[in-house]
C-alpha positions as a printed NumPy array, in Angstrom:
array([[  0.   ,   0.   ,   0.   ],
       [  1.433,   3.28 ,  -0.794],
       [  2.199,   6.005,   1.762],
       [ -0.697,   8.177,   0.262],
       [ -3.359,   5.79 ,   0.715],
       [ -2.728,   5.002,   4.228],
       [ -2.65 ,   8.769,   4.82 ],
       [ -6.181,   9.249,   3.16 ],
       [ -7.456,   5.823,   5.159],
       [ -5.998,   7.523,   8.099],
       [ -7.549,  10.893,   7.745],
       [-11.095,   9.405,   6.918],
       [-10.627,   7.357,  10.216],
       [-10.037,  10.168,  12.311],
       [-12.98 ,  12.172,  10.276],
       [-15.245,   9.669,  11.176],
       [-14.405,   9.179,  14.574],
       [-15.058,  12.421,  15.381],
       [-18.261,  13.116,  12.859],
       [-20.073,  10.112,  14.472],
       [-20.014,  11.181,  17.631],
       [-20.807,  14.813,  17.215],
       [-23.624,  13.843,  14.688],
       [-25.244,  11.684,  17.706],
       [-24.956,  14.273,  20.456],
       [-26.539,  16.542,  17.394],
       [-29.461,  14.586,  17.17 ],
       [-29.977,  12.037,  20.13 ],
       [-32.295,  14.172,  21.532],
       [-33.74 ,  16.213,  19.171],
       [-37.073,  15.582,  19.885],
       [-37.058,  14.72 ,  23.564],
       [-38.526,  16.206,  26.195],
       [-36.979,  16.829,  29.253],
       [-39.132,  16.48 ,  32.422],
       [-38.763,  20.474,  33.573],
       [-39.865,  21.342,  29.943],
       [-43.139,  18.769,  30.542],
       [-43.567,  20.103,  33.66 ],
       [-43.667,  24.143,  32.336],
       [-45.518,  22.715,  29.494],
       [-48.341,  21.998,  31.92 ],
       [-47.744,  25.282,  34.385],
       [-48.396,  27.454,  31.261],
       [-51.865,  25.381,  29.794],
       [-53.202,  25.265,  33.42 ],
       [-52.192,  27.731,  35.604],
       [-53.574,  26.363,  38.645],
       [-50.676,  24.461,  38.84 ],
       [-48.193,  27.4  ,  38.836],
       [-47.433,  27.047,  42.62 ],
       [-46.575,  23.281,  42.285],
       [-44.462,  21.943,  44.421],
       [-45.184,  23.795,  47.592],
       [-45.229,  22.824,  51.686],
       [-48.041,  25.085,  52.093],
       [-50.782,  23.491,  53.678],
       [-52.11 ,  21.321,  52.42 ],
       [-48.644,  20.43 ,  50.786],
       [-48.646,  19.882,  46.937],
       [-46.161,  17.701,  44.933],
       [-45.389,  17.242,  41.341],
       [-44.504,  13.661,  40.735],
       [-42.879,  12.208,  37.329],
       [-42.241,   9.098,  35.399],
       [-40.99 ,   9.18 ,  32.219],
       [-42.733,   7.125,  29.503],
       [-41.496,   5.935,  26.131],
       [-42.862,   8.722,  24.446],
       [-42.891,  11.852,  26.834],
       [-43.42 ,  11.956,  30.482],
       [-46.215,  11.167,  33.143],
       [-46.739,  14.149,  35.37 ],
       [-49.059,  14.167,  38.407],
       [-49.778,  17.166,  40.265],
       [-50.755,  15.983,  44.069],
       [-52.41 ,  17.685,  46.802],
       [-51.402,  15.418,  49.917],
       [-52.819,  16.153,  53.221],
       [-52.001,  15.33 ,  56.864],
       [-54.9  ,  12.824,  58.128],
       [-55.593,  11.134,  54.375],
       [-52.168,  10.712,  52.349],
       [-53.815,  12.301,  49.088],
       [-56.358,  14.723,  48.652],
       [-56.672,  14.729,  45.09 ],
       [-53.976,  13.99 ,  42.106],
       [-54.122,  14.975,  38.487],
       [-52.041,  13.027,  35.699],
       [-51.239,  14.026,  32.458],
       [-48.672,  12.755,  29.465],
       [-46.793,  15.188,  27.921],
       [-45.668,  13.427,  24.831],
       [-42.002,  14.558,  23.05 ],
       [-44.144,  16.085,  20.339],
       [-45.339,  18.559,  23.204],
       [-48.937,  17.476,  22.908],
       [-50.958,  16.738,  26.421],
       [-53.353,  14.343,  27.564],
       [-55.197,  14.193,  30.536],
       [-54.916,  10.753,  32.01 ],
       [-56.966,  11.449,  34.812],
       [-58.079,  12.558,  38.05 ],
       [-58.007,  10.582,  41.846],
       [-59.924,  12.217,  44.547],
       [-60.313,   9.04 ,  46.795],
       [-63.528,   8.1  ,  48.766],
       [-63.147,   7.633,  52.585],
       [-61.082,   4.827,  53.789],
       [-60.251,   4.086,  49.823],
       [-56.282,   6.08 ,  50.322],
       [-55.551,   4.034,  53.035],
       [-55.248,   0.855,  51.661],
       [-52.466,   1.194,  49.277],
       [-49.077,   3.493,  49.486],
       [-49.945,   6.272,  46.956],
       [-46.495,   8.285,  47.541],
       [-43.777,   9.336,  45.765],
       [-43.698,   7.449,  41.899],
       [-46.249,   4.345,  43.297],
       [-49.302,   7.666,  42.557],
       [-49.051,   6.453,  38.892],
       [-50.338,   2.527,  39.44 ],
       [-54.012,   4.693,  39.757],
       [-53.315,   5.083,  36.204],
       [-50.749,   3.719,  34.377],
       [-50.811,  -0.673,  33.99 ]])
């Protein structure tokens, strides 16, 4: 092989291995959604949720999951004697669109039997 061509082979080598990786950092997440951009997404189409999270009383939490297409947010209102008060799900999908998933506002004695905090609020909606 002649000096020239293992220059050129060498050159497109080193092109390469730093195109490819530039290229995927480019576009990896081009049209993801990051969980603070779902959650401002939400604040700004209902603005009753501006003041989420918040140890006022009663407290109210935002809780998260991400989902294979967006993210699962659930706006909670906990109180002191019953764990929840009410909770509010929606999926923010990557295209930015929102769906309501639903609403829990649980009946006496119903909150007590399962642990609603933290991520285990989404089993009310998400199998």
């Amino acid at each position: 092989m002649k000096k020239s061509q293992k220059i050129v082979i060498i050159v497109f080598v080193v092109v390469m291995l730093t195109a490819v990786p530039i290229f995927y950092l480019m576009n990896s997440n081009k049209n993801g959604l990051t969980e603070s951009e779902a959650i401002s997404l939400l604040k700004a189409v209902y603005p009753e949720f501006k003041n989420y999270p918040n140890d006022n009383l009663p407290p109210q939490s935002i809780q998260t999951k991400q989902a294979s297409n967006g993210w699962y947010v659930a706006f909670v209102q906990e109180g002191s004697g019953r764990p929840i008060l009410e909770a509010k799900c929606f999926l923010v999908r990557d295209d930015k669109t929102i769906t309501s998933i639903g609403v829990y506002v649980p009946k006496v004695g119903e909150d007590s039997v399962d642990d609603l905090s933290g991520k285990n609020i989404f089993k009310l909606w998400i199998k």
